[in-house]
DRENDO-1510 file (C-alpha; in Angstrom, 1 decimal, always signed):
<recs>
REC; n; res; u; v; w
REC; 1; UNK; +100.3; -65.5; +41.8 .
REC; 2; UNK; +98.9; -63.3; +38.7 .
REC; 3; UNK; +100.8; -62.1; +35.6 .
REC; 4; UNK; +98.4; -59.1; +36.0 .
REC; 5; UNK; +100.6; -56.2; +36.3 .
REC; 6; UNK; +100.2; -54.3; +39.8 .
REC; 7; UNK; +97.8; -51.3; +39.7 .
REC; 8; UNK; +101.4; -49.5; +41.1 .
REC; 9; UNK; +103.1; -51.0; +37.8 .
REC; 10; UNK; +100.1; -50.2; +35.4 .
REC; 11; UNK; +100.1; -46.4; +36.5 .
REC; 12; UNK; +103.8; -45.6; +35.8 .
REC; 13; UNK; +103.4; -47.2; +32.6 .
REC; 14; UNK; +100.7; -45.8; +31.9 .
REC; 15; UNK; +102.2; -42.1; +33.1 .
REC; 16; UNK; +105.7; -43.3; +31.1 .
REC; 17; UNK; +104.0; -44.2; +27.9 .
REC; 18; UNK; +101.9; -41.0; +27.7 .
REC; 19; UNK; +105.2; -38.7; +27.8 .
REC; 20; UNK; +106.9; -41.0; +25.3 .
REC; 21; UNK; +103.9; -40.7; +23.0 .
REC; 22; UNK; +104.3; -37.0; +22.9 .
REC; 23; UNK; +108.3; -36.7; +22.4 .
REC; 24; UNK; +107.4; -39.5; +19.3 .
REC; 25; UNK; +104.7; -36.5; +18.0 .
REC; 26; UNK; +107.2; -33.9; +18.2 .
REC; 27; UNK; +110.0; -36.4; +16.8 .
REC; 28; UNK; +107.7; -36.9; +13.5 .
REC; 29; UNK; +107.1; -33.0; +13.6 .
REC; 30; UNK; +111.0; -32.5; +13.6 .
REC; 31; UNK; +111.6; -35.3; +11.4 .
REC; 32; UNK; +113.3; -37.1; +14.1 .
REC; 33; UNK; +113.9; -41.1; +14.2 .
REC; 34; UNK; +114.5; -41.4; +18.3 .
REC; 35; UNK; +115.4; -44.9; +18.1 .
REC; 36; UNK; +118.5; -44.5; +16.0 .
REC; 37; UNK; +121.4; -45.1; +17.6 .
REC; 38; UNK; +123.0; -41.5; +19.5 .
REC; 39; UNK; +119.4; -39.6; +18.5 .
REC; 40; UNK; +118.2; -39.2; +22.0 .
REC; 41; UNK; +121.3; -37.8; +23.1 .
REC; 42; UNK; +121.6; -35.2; +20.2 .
REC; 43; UNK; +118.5; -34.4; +21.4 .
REC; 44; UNK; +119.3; -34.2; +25.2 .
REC; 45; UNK; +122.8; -32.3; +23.8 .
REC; 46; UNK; +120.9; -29.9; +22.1 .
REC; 47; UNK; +121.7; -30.5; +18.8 .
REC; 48; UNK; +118.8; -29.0; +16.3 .
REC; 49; UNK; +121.0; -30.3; +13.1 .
REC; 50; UNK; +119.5; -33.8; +14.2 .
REC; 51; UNK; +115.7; -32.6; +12.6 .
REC; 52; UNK; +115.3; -33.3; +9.3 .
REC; 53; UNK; +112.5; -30.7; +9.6 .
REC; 54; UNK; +113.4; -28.1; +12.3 .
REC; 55; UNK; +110.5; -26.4; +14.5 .
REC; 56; UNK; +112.2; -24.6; +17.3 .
REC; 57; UNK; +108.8; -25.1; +19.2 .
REC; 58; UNK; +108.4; -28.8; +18.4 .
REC; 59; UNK; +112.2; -29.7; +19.3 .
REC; 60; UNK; +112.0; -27.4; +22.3 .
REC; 61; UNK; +109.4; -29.2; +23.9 .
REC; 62; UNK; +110.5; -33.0; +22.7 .
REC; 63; UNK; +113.8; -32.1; +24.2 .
REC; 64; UNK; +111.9; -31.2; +27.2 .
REC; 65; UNK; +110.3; -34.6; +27.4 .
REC; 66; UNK; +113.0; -36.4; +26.7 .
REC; 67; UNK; +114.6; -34.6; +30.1 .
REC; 68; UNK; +111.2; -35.6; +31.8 .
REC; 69; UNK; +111.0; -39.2; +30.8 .
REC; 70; UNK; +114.3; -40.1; +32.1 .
REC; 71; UNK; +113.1; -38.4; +35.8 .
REC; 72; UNK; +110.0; -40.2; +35.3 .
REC; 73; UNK; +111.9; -43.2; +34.5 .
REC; 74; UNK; +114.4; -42.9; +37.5 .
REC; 75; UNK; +111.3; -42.0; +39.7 .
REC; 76; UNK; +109.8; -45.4; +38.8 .
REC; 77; UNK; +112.7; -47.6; +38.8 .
REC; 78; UNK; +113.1; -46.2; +42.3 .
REC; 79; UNK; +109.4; -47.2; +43.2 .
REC; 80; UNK; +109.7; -50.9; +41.5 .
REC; 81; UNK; +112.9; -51.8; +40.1 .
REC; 82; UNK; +115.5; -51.6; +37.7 .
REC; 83; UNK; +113.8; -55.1; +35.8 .
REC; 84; UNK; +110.4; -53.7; +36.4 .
REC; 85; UNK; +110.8; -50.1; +35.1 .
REC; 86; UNK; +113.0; -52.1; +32.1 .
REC; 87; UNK; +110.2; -54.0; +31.2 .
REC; 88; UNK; +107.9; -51.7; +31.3 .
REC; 89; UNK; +110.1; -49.5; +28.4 .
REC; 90; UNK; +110.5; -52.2; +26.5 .
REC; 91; UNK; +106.9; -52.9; +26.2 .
REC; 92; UNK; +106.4; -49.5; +25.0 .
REC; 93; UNK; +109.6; -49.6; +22.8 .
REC; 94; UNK; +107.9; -52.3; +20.8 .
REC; 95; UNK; +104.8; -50.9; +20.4 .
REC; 96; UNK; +106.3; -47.3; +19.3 .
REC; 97; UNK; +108.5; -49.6; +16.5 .
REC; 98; UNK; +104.9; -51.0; +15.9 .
REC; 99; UNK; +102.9; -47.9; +15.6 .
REC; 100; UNK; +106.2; -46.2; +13.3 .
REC; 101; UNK; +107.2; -49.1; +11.3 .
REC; 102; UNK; +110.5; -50.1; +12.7 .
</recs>
């Protein structure tokens, strides 16, 4: 047995992480800290008084990432698992607190 993630696992994180790189470029462009607790669902909710530097454009389209991460997230945990797809976030969690100094 490997600890080499599956070519199956390395493509959804791979697909995952690419959306959740863009929603963190339109969260810096709206002044938006996503990991704070009851952000995301501001976000989700609508809520433009969230952006401590409102772009209709910007939090228009990270809202509509956000929507498409959590299919794309559903869509994987169907194909490998709850743990899998869990793992797979926090691995990219980490390196998003990495990359913005949290």
């Amino acid at each position: 047995m490997t600890d080499e993630p599956s070519y199956r696992t390395q493509r959804w994180s791979k697909h995952i992480e690419e959306i959740d790189n863009e929603i963190a470029k339109y969260a810096s462009i709206c002044g938006v800290d996503m990991l704070q607790p009851g952000v995301i669902q501001r976000v989700i909710d609508d809520d433009p008084t969230v952006c401590g530097a409102y772009s209709e454009a910007a939090f228009n389209k990270m809202r509509s990432l956000l929507m498409m991460h959590y299919d794309v997230r559903q869509r994987a945990a169907d194909a490998l698992g709850q743990k899998e797809t869990q793992l797979i976030i926090d691995g990219i969690v980490a390196r998003l607190r990495a990359r913005t100094g949290h």
